[in-house]
Backbone bond lengths (Angstrom), bond angles and torsions (degrees), N, CA, C in turn:
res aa  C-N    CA-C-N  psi(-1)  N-CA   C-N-CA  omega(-1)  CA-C   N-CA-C  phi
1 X - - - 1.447 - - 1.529 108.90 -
2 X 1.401 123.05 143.23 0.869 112.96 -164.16 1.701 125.64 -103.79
3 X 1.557 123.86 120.09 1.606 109.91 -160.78 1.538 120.58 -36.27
4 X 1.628 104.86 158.43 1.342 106.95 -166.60 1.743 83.15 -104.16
5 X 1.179 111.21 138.92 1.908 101.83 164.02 1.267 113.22 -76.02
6 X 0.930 153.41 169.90 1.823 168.63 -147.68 1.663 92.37 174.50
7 X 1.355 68.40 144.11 1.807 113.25 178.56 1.447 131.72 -72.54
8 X 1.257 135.47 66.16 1.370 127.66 -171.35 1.096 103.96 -37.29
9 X 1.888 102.98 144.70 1.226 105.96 152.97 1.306 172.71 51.94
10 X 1.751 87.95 -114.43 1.243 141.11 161.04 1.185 134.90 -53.63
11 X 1.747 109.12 -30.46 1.075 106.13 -134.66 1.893 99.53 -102.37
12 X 1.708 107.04 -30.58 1.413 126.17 170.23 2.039 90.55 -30.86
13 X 1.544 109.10 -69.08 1.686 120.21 -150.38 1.376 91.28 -64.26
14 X 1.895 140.47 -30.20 1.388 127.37 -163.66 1.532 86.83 -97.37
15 X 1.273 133.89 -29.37 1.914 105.72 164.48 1.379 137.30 -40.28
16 X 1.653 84.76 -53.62 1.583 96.74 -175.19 1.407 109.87 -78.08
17 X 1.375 135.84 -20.84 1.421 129.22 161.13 1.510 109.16 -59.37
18 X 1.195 129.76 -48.76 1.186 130.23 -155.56 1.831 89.32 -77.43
19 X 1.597 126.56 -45.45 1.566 106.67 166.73 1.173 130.60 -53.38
20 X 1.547 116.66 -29.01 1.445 89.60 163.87 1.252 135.21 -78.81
21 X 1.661 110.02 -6.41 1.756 115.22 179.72 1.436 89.84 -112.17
22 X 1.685 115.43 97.86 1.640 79.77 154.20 1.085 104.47 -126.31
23 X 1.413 89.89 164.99 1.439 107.18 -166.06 1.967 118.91 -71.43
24 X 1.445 116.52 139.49 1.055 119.01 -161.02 2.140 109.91 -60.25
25 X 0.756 147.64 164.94 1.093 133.84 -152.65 1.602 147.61 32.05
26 X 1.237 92.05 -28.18 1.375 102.22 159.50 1.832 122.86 -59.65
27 X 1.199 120.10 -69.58 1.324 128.77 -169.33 1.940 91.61 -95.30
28 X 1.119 98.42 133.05 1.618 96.50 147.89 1.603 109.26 -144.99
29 X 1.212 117.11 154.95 1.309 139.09 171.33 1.397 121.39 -72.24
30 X 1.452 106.35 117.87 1.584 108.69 -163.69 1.466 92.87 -144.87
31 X 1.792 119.98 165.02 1.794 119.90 163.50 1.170 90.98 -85.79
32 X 1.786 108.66 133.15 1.442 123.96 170.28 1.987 98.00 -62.00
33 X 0.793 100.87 -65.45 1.869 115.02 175.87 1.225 117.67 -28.62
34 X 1.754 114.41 -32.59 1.355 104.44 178.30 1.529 124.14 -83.97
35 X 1.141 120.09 -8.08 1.336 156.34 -154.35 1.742 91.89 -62.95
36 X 0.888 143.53 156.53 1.597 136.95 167.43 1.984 91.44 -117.51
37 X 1.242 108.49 158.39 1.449 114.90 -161.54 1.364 114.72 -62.12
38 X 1.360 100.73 -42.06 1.351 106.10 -163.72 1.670 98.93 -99.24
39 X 1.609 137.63 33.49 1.459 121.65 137.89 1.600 115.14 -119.28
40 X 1.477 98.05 50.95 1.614 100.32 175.71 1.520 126.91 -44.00
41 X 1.713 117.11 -31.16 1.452 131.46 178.72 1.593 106.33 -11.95
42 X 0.874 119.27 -71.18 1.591 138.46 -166.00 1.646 99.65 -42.89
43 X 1.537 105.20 -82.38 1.039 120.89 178.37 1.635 133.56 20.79
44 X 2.037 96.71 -72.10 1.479 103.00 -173.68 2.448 98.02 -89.06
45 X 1.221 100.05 16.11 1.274 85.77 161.42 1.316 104.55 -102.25
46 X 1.446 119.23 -13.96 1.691 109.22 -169.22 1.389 103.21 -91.50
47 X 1.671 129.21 -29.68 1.084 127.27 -139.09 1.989 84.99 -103.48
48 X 1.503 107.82 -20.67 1.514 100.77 -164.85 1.510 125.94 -54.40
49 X 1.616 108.21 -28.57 1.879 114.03 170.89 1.910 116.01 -71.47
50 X 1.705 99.98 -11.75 1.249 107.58 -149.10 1.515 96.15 -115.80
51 X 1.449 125.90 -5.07 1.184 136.56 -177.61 1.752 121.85 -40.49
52 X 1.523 121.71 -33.77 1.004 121.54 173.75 1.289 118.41 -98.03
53 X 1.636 113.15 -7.22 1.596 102.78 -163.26 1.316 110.11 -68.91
54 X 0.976 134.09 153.34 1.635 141.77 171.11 1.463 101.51 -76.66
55 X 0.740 127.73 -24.78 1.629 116.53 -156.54 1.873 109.84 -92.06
56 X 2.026 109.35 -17.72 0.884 113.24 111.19 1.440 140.87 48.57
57 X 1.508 95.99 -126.11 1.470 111.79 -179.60 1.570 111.25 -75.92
58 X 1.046 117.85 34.48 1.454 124.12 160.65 1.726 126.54 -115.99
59 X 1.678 96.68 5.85 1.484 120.43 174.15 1.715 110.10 -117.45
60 X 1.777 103.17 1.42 1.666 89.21 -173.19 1.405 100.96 -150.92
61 X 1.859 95.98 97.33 1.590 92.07 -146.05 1.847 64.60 -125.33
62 X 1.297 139.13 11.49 1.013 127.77 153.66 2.091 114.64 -124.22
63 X 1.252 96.36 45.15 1.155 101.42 -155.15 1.674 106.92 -160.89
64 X 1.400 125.94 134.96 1.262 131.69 -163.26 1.642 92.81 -127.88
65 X 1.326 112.61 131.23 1.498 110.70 165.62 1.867 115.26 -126.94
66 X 1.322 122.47 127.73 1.050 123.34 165.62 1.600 137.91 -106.83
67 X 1.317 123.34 141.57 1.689 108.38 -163.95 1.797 85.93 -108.58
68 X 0.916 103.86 118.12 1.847 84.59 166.24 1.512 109.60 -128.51
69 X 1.556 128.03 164.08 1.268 122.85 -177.55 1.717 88.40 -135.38
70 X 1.473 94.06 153.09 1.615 117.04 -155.03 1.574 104.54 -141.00
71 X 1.660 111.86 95.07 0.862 152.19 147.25 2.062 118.72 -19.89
72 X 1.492 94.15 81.77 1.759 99.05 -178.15 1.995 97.20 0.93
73 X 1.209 116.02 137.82 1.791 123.75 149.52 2.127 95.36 77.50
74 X 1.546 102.45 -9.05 1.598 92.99 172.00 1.375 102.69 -77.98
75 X 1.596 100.25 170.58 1.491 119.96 170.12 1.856 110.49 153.77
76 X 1.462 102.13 176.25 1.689 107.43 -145.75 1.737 82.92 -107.46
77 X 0.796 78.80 165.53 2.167 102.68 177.97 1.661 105.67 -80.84
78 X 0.830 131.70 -178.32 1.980 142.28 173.27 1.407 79.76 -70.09
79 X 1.608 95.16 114.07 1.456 86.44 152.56 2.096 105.95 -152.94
80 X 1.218 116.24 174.52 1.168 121.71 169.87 1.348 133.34 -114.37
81 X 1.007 159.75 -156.41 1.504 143.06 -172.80 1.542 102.95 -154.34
82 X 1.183 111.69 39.94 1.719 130.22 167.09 1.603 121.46 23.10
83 X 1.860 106.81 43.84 1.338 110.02 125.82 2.022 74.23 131.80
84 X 1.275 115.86 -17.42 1.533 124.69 167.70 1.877 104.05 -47.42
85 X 1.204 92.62 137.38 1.696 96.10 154.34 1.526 95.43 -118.19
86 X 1.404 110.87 -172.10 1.288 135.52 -128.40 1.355 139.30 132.81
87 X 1.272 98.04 163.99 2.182 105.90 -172.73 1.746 88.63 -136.78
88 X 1.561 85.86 160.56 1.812 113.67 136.46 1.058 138.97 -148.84
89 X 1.156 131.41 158.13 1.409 124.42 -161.93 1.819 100.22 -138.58
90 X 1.203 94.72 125.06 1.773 117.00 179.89 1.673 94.97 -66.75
91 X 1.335 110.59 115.88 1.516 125.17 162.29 2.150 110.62 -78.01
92 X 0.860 90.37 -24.31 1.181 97.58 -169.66 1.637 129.27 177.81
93 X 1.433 116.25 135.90 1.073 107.23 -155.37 1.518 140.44 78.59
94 X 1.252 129.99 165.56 1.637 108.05 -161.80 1.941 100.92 -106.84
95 X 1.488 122.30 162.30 1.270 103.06 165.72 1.671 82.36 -142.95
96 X 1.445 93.48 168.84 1.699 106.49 -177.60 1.670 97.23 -119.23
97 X 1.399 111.99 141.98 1.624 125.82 -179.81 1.784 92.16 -141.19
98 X 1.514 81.88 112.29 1.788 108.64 145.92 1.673 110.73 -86.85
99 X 1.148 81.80 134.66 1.883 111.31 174.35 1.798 120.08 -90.31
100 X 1.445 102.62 76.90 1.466 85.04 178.30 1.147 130.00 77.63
101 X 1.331 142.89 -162.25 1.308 132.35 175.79 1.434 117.59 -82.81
102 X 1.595 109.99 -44.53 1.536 114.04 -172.04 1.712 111.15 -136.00
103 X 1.249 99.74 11.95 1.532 109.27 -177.10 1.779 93.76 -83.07
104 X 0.934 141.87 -25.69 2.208 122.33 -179.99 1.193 79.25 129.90
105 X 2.007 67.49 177.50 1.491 103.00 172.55 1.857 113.19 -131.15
106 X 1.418 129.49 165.24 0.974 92.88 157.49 1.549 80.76 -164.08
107 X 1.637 100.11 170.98 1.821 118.36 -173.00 1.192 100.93 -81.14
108 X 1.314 110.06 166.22 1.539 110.86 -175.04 1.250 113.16 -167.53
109 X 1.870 111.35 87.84 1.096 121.11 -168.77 1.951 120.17 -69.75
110 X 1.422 91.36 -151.64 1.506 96.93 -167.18 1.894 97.18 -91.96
111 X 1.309 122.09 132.47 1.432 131.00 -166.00 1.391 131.62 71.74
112 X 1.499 93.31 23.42 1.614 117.30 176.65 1.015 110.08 -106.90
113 X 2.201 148.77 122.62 0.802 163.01 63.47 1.415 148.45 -0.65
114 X 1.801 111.55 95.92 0.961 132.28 178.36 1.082 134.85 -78.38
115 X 0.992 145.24 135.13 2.224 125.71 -170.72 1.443 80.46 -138.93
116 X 1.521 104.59 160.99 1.501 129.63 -160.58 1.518 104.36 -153.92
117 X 1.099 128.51 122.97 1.509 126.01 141.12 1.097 144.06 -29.35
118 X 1.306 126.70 -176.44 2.000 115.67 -178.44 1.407 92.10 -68.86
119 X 1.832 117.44 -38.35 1.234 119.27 -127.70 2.006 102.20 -99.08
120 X 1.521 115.19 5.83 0.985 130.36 -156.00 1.745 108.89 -67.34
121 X 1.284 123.50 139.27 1.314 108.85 -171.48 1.835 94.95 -132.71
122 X 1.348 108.86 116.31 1.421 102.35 171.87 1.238 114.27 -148.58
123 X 2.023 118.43 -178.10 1.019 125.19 174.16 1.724 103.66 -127.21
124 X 0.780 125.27 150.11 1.183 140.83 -163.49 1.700 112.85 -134.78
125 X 1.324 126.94 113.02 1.491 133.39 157.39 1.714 128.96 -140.48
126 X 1.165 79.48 167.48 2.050 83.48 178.39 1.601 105.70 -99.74
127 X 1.288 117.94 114.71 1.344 128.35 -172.06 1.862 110.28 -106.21
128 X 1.582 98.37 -8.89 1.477 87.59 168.18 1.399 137.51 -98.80
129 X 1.404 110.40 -142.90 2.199 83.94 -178.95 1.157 92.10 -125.58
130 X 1.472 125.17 27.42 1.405 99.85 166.57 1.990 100.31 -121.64
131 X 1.117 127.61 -178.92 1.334 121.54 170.63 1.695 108.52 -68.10
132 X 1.151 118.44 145.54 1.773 133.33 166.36 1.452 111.31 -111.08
133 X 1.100 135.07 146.82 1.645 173.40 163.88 1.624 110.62 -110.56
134 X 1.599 93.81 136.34 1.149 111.27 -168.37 1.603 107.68 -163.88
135 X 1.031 112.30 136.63 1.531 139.18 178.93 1.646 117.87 -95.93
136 X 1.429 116.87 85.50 1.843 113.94 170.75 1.546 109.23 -103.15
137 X 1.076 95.94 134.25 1.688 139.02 -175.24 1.200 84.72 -96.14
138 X 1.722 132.44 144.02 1.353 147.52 154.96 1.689 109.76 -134.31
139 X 1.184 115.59 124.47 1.707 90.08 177.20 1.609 94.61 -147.89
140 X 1.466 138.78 128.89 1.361 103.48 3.71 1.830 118.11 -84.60
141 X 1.547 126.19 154.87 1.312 129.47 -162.58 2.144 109.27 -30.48
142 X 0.882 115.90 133.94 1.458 118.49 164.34 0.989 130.32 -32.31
143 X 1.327 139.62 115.88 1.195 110.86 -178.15 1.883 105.44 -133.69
144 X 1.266 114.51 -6.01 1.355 127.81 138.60 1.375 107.46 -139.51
145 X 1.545 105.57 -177.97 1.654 127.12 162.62 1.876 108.74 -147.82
146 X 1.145 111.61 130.62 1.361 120.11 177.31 1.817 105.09 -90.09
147 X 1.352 94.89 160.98 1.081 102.95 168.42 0.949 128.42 -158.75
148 X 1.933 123.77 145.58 1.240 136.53 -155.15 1.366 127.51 -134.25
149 X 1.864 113.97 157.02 1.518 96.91 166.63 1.271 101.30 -140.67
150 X 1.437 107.94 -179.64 1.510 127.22 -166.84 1.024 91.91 -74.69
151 X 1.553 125.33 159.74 1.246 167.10 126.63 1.432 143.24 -108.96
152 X 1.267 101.96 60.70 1.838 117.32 -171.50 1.963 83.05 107.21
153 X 1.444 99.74 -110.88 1.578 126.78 -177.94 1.485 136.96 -100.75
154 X 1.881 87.85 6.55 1.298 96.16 -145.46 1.914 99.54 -135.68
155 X 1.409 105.94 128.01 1.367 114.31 -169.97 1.502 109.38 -56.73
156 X 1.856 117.65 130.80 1.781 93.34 162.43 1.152 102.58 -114.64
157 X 1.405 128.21 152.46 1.468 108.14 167.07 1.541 133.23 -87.19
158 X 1.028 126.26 128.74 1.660 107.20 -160.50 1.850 107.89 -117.97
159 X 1.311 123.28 17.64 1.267 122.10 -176.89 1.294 127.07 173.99
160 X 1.504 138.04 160.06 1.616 107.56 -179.25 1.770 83.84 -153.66
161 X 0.820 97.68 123.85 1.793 121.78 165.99 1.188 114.68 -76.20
162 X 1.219 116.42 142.97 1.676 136.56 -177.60 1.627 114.64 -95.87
163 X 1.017 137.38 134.06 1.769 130.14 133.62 1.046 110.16 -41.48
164 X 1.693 116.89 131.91 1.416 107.33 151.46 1.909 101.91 105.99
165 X 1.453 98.88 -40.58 1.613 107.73 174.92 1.711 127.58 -115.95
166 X 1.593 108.99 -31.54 0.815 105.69 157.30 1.652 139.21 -134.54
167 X 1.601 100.98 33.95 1.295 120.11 158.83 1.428 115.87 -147.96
């Protein structure tokens, strides 16, 4: 099964500092709502200072955002995000994403932003030694994710997770 990341701490009090400073290019202010589904990219750079605010989820009522922090040697199994597109963007720290069975891999430092299709199939971990943060955008909201493994070159699928039941 594959680790769940958890949240230092810490990390709630260094968000909300970092919203009130943010930094000029990094964060900009946009309507989550106006957004059309399929150019989520942006998203987890806009939403990353704003990740805890409550006030929030009253702009992303077609739209799921997650902050997660990733624990040196954590990371998720092959998986897909059940028909959602979406991005993420590394707040900090590096993470590594495999592509599928034979599509790569590549590092993925801090102010780097990824966007994905419905059809996107990956694995995701923290390969460095310190903890990583990261911001996922899902739109429209999750409502499963399947999951898979290799076989030679070739994807199998071996399971599909629920909202609500199994996260």
């Amino acid at each position: 099964m594959p680790a769940v990341p958890t949240v230092p701490a810490a990390l709630p009090r260094l968000v909300r500092a970092r919203a009130r400073r943010p930094r000029p290019g990094l964060v900009r202010r946009l309507s989550l709502t106006a957004l059309p589904s399929c150019r989520p990219a942006l998203l987890p750079r806009d939403a990353a200072a704003d990740a805890l605010d409550p006030s929030l989820h009253e702009d992303l009522s077609h739209a799921q955002v997650w902050l997660l922090s990733w624990l040196p040697g954590q990371g998720t199994g092959l998986n897909d995000h059940g028909g959602s597109a979406g991005a993420f963007a590394v707040v900090r720290g590096t993470l590594h994403e495999r592509v599928g069975a034979r599509e790569g891999t590549a590092e993925l430092s801090a102010g780097r932003v990824r966007h994905f299709g419905p059809h996107h199939v990956h694995q995701v971990s923290s390969t460095g030694t310190h903890a990583a943060v990261s911001v996922h955008v899902h739109t429209p909201r999750l409502t499963v994710m399947n999951t898979y493994r290799v076989d030679g070159r070739v994807l199998v699928h071996t399971g599909t997770e629920e909202a609500g039941a199994d996260w």
